[in-house]
N, C-alpha and C positions, 0 to 999 in steps of 0.2 A: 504494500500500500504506500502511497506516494503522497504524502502531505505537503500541503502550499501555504504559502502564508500569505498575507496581505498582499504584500509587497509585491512578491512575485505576480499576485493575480491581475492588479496593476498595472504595474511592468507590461505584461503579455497584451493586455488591453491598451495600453497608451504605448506604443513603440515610439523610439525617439526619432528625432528630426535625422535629414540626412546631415546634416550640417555639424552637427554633432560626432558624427562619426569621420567627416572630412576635418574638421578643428584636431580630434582625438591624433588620427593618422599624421596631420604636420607637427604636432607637439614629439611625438614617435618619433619624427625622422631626426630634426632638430634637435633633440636630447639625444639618438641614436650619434649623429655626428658630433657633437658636444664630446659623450664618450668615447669617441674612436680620437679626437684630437688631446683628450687628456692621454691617454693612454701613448699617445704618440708623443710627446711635450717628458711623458715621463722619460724616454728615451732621447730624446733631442729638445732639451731644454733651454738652447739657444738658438731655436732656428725663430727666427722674427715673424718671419708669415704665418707658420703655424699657430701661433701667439696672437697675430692679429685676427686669425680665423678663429679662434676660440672664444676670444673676446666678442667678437660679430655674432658668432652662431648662441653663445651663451646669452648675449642679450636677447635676439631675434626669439630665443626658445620662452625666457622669461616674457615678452611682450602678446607672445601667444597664450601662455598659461595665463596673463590675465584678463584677454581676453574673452578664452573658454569660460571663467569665471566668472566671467560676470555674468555672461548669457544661461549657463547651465549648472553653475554651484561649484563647491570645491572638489581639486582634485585627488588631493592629501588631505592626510587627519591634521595636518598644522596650515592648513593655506587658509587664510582671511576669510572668515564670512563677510562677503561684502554685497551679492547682489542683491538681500534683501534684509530688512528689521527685524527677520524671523532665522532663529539656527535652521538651517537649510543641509545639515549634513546629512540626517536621515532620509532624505527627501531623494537624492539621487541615487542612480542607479546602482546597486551591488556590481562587481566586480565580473559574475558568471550573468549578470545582464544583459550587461554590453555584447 
């Protein structure tokens, strides 16, 4: 037997916007590239461009998360409730939702 919660029933009934799912995806890349340039920075600590790309891509990833957040709520347990007057964490989608 397969019990559901609220939540989930929800969920199944309000699917999210595509938009959501495209915002999701460039935060993905950008933090994917983020990581692949630290990673890289740890072995070549002096290469300048490398440096200047991480700076770039590190902002460009942060300027995306806040936007995701405003529109659709937080994406971590410590990111800002800011899109509304109401704690808004329970409110988004679980993890196996998406």
């Amino acid at each position: 037997m397969i019990i559901r919660t609220e939540k989930e029933d929800e969920a199944v009934a309000n699917p999210l916007p595509k938009e959501y799912y495209q915002q999701l995806e460039e935060i993905q890349a950008a933090d994917f590239v983020v990581l692949e340039l630290i990673l890289y920075l740890d072995t070549h600590p002096h290469d300048p461009q490398a440096l200047v790309q991480y700076k770039q891509f590190a902002q460009y990833s942060k300027q995306l998360k806040q936007a995701f957040e405003a529109q659709f709520g937080p994406l971590q347990q410590n990111s800002p409730n800011t899109s509304t007057a109401e704690w808004t964490w329970s409110t988004s989608p679980w993890p196996w939702q998406v």
